[in-house]
C-alpha positions in Angstrom: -9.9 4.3 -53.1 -9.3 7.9 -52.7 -11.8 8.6 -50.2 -10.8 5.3 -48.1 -7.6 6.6 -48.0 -8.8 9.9 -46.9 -11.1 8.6 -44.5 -7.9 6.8 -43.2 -6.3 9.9 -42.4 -9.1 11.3 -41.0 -9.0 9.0 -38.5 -5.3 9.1 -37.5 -5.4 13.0 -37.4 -8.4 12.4 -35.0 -6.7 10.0 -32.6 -3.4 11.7 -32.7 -5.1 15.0 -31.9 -7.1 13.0 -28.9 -3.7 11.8 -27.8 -2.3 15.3 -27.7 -5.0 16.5 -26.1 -5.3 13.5 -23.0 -1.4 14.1 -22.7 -1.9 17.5 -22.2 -5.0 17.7 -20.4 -3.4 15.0 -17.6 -0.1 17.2 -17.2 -2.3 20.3 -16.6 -3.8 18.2 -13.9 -1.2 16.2 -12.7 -1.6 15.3 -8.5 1.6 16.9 -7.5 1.4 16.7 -3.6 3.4 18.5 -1.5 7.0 17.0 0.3 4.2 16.7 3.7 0.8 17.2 4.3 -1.0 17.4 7.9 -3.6 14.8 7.6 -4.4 15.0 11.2 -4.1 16.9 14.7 -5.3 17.0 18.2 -4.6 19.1 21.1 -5.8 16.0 23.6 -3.5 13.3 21.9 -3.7 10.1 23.5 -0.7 9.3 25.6 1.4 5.2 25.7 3.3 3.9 28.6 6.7 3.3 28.2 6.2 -0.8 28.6 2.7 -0.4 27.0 2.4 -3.6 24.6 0.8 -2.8 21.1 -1.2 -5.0 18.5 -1.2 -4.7 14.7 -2.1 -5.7 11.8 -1.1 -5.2 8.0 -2.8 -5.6 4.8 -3.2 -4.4 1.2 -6.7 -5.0 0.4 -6.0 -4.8 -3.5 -9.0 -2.0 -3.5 -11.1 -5.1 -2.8 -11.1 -5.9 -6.9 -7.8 -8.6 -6.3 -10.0 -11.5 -5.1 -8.5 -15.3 -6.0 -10.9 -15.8 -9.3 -8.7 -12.4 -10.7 -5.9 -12.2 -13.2 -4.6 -8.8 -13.7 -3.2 -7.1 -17.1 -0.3 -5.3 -15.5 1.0 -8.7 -13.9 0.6 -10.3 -17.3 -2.9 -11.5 -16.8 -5.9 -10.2 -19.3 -8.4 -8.9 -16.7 -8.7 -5.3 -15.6 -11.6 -5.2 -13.1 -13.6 -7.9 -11.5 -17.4 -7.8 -11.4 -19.1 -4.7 -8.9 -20.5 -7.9 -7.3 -17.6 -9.3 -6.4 -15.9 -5.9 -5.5 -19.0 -5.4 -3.0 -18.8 -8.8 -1.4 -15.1 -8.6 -1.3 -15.4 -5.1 0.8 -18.1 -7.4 2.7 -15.4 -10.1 3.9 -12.8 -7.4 4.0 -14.7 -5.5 7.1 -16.0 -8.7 8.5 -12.1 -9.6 8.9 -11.3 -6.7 10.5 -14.0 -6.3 12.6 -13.0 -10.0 13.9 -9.7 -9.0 15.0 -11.1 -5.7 16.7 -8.8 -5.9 19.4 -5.7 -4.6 17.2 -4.7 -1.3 18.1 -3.6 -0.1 14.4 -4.8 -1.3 10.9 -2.1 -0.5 8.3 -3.9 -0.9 5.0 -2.7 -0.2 1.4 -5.1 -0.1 -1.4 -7.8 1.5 0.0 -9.7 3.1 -2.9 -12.2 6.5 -2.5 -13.4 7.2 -5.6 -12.4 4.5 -8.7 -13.7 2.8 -11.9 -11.7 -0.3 -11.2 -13.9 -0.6 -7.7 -17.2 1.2 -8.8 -16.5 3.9 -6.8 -17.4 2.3 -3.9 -15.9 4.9 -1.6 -13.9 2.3 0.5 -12.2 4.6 2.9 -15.7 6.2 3.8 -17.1 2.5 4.2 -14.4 1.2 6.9 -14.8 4.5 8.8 -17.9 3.9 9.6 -17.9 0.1 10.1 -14.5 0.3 12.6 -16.2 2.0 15.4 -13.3 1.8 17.8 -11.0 3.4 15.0 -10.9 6.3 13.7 -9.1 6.5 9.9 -6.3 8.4 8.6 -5.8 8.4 5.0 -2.8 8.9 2.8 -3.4 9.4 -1.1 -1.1 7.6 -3.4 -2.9 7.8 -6.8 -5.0 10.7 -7.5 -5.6 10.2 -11.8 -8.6 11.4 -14.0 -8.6 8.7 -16.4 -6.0 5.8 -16.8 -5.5 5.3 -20.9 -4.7 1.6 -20.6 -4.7 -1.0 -21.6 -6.5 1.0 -24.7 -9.3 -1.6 -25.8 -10.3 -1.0 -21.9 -8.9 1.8 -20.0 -8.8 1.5 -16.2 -10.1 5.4 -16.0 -10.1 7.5 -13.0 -8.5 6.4 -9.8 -8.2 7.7 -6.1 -6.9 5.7 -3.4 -4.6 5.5 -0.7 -2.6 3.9 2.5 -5.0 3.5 5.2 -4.2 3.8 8.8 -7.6 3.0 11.3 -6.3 3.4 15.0 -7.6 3.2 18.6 -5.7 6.1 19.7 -5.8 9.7 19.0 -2.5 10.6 17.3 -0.5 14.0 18.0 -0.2 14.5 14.1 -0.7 12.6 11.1 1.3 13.6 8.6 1.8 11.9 4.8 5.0 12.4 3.2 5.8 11.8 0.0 8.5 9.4 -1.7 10.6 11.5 -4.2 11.3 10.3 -7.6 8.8 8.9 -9.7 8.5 7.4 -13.3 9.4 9.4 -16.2 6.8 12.0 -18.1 4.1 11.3 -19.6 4.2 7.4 -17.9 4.2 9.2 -14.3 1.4 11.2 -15.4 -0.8 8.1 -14.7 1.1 6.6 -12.1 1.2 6.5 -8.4 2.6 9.2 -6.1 4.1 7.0 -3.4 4.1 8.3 0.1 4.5 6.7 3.7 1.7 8.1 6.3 3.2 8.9 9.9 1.1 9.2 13.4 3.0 10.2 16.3 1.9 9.5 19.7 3.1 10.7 23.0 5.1 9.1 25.2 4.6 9.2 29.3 8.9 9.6 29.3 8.7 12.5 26.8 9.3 10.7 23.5 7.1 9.7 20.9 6.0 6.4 19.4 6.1 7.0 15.6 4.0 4.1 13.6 3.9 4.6 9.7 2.2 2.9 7.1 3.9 2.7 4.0 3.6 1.2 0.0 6.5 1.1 -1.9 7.1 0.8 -5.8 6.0 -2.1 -8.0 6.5 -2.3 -11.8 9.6 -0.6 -11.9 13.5 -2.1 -12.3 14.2 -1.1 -8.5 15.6 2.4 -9.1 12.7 3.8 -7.3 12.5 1.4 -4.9 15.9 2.0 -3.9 15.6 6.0 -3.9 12.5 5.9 -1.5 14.6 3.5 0.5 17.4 5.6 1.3 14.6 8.8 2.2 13.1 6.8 4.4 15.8 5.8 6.0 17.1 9.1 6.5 13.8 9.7 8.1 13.9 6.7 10.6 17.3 7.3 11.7 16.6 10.8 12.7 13.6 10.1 14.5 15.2 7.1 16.6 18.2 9.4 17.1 16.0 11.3 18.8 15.0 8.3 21.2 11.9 7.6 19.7 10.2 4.3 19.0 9.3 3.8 15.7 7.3 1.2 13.9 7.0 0.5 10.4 4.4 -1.5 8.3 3.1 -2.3 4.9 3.4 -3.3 1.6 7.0 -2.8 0.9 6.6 -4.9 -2.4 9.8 -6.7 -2.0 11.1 -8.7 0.7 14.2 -9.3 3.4 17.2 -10.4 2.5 17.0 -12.9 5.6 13.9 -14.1 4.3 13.7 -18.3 4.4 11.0 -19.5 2.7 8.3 -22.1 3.8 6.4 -22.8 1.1 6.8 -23.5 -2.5 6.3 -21.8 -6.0 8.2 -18.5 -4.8 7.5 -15.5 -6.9 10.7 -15.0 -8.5 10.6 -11.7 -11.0 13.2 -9.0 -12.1 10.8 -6.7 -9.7 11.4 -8.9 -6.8 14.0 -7.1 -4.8 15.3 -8.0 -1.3 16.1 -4.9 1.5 19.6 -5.4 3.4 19.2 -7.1 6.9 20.7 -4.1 8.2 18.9 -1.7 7.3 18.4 1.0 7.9 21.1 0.2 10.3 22.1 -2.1 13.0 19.9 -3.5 15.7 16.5 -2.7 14.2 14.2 -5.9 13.7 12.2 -7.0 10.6 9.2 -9.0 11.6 7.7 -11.0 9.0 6.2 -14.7 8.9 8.5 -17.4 7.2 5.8 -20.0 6.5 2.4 -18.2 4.3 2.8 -16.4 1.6 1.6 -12.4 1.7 1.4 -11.6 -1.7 1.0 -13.5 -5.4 1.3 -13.2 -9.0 -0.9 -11.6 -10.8 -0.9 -13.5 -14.1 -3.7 -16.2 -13.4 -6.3 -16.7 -11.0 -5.2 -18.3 -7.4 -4.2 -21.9 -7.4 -2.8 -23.2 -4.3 -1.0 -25.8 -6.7 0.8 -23.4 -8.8 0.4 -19.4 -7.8 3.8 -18.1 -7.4 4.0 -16.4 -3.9 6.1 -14.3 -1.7 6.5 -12.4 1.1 6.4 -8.4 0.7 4.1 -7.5 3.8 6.0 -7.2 6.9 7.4 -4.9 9.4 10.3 -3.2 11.0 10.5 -1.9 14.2 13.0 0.3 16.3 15.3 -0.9 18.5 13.7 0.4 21.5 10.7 -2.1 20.7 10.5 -5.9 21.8 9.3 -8.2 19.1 6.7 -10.7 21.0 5.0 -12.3 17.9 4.5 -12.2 13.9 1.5 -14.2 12.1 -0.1 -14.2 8.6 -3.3 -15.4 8.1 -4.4 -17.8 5.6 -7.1 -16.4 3.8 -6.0 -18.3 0.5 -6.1 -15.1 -1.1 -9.9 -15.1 -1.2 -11.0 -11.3 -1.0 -7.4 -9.8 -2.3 -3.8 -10.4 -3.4 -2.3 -10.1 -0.5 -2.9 -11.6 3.1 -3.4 -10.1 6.6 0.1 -10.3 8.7 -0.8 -9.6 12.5 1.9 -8.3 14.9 2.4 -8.1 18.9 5.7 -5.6 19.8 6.7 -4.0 23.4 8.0 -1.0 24.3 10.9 -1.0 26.1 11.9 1.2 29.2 
């Protein structure tokens, strides 16, 4: 009895010392990224006309492990990583998608992994590069962890990924900035490090276009949400002050407050915040499509029957810019959790 007992405590000491050491380890370590980084420069940046119509197109690709058959533990659901098979044809259909609509001028994409267990490393980033010929890729990082502890019987383990932005045009800068706050230590050790990834563009009447591809908080009980709100608006309204056009897309992961939906089984969650119609103040547009669904709940595979749904991919433009048309596309979630949303806008004079 004595040595089972010892044996016992053996074993605690072990994993206690183990925990000590993955705490400390990952705070050494931690991704702390700077306020900005340059991602990007050119001396020849491409230039836009001042009536110069622009195509677009949003989507978090769920680091192409999200496909309908998936249930996910952090959304209540058991699973923690599909198959390598599925992740593979998933980033199959994913490029075939985009290569399909290869007449939009920017992809804004979220969940764009480089270097993960949960996708098999797959090097996604490096894979679209090369496949979007016509685009050239800027890439944001977000989560930047050596080894995700849960959930403990099967531990997610290192992640790197990103937002994604894959353009036509040769941007004057690219530059990611990152959202302030984030979830308390040692949680936001192995959590994301939220950022929004601006290009700017010249203009031929000496502004700039400003598109930025962002991917807001999850998870959390809108505190954070609400911070990175207020910073980026700060940032928009300083930037249009200025007269330039500015565009915003991506997964913003919660939805308008003049959102009216068409479709049934709405996602309805103490996450699921709405933004202010006015933000960030008067006269700007949000652009978003009433009748599909973007995103849906995690906790069971896709059912068209039953899924909760939302919308939480969408876009916001300047009001310098014309709004000419807003569409998601109906994939029925079948290569990731959320759904394409394309976009037409005009600059105005």
């Amino acid at each position: 009895m004595r040595r089972i007992f010892k044996a016992i405590l053996i074993l605690i000491i072990l994993i206690a010392i183990t925990f000590v050491l993955l705490i400390a380890y990952a705070t050494i370590s931690d991704y702390k990224p700077d306020l900005t980084t340059e991602v990007f420069t050119s001396e020849n940046p491409d230039v836009f006309t001042d009536s110069m119509e622009i195509n677009l197109l949003v989507w978090n690709i769920g680091y192409c492990g999200l496909s309908k058959d998936m249930d996910f533990f952090y959304d209540g659901g058991k699973n923690v990583r599909t198959t390598k098979e599925n992740v593979l044809n998933n980033i199959k259909r994913v490029k075939k998608f985009l290569l399909q609509n290869d007449s939009v001028d920017f992809y804004l994409l979220q969940e764009v992994d480089r270097h993960s267990k949960r996708s098999y490393k797959t090097g996604q980033f490096d894979t679209l590069n090369t496949c979007l010929k016509n685009h050239a890729g800027q890439f944001g990082k977000n989560y930047d962890v050596w080894h995700v502890p849960v959930p403990f019987s099967n531990p997610m383990g290192i992640v790197e990924s990103g937002i994604a932005t894959f353009t036509k045009y040769v941007p004057k800068f690219s530059v990611r900035y990152s959202f302030e706050g984030n979830y308390v230590w040692p949680k936001g050790l192995f959590m994301l490090d939220r950022c929004f990834l601006v290009n700017r563009y010249l203009v031929n009447n000496g502004k700039e276009l400003i598109v930025i591809n962002t991917h807001n908080s999850a998870y959390d009980d809108g505190s954070l949400r609400k911070s990175q709100m207020e910073y980026l608006k700060t940032f928009l309204i300083e930037e249009y002050n200025k007269g330039n056009y500015i565009i915003v897309g991506g997964d913003w992961n919660q939805s308008p407050m003049e959102l009216d939906y068409n479709f049934t089984y709405v996602f309805d969650t103490i996450w699921h915040s709405k933004i202010d119609k006015n933000y960030p103040e008067p006269g700007w547009t949000w652009m978003f499509d009433n009748n599909v669904p973007t995103n849906r709940r995690l906790k069971w595979p896709f059912n068209p029957k039953t899924s909760l749904t939302t919308v939480i991919d969408f876009y916001l433009i300047s009001p310098n810019i014309k709004m000419l048309e807003v569409k998601t596309i109906d994939l029925e979630f079948e290569n990731s959790d959320h759904q394409p949303v394309l976009a037409k806008v005009k600059l105005k004079k």
